[in-house]
C-alpha positions in Angstrom: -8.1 25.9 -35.1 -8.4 28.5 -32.2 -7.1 32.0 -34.1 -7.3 33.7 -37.4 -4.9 36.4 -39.1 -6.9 40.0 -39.9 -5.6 42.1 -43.0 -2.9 43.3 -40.9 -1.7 39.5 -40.1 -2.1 39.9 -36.3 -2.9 36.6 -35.0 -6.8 36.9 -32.9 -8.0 34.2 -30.7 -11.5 33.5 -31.9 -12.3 33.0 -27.9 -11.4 36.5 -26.9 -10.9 38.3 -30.1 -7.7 40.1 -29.0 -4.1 39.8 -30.5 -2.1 38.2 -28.8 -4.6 35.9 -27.1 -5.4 36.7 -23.4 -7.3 33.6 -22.7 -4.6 31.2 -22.9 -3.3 32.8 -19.6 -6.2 32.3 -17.6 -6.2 28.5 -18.8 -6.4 25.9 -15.9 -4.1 23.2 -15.2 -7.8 21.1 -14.6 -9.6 19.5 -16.4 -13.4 18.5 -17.2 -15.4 15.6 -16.4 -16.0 14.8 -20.0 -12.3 15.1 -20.8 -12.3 11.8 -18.3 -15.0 9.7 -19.7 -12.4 6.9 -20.4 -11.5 7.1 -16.4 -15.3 7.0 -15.6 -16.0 4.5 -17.7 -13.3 2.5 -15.9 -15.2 3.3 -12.5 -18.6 2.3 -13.8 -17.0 -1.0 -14.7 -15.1 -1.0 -11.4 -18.2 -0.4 -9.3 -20.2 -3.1 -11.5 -17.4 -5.4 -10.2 -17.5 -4.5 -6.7 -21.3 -4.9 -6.7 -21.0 -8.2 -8.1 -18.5 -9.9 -5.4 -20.3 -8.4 -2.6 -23.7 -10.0 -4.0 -21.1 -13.4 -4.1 -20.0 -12.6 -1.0 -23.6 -12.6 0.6 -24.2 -15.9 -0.8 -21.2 -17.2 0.6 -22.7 -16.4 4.0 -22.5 -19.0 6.4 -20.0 -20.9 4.3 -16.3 -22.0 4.8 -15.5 -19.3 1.4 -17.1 -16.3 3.1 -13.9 -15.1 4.7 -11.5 -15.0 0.8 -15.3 -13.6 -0.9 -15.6 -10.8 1.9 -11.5 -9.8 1.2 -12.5 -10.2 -2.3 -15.2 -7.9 -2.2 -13.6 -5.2 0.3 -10.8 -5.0 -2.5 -12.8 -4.8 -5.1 -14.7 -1.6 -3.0 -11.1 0.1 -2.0 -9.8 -0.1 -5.7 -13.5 1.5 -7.3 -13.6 4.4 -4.3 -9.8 4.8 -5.3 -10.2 5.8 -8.7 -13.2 7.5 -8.2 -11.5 10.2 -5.3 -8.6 9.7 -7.7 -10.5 11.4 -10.3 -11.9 14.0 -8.1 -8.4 15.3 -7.0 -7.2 16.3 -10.9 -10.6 18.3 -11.3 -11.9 22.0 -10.6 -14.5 22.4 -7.9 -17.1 22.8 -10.4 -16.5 19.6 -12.4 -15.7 18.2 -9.3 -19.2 18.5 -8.2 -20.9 17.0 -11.3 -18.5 14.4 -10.8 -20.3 13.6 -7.2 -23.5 15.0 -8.0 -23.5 11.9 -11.3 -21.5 9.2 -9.1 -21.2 10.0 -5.3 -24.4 8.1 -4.4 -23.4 5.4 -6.4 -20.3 5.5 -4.0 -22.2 6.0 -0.9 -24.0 2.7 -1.5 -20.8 0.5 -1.8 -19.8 1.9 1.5 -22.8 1.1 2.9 -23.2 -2.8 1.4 -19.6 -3.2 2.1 -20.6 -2.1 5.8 -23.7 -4.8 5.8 -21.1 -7.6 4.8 -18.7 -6.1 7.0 -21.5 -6.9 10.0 -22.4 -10.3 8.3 -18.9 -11.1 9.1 -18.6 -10.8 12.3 
């Protein structure tokens, strides 16, 4: 519960201590990384995914399946970098940050294996 009546039954926030609340104003349509750990959670799994058909897709070098493993694979790489810039664009610019600072390079490497297997394919 986020306020408390006084003696004279004036509501007080207990964030700003002031009757009527002034903090609820200043409130942010944003939101914080750790309100989206369901949505991260989904783009760890996403990314485990993607990892794991460009690794098939590798094997399948040389092969008459490398062609549906690579489209696999590229999919799988669009749909995890799409819900991870998805997830960047509902939050402020500091969560934003941790957001890149705890998964960007994690990002940065599917680009770049989806680039090697991009090169193994042509």
């Amino acid at each position: 519960m986020r306020s408390f009546q006084s003696a004279n039954r004036q509501r007080h926030c207990l964030l700003c201590h002031r009757a009527p609340c002034t903090c609820s104003q200043s409130r942010r349509a944003f939101s914080t990384v750790e309100q989206h750990q369901d949505k991260i959670d989904t783009i760890n799994e996403a990314f485990v995914t993607a990892r794991d058909e460009i690794e098939y897709a590798k094997e399948e070098a040389e092969t008459v399946y490398f062609n549906e493993a690579h489209e696999t694979a590229k999919s799988a790489v669009a749909e995890t970098l799409d819900l991870y810039n998805g997830l960047l664009g509902t939050l402020e610019e500091s969560e934003r940050g941790k957001l890149q600072r705890s998964m960007g390079l994690k990002m940065e490497q599917l680009k770049a294996e989806l680039e090697v297997l991009d090169s193994m394919h042509a």
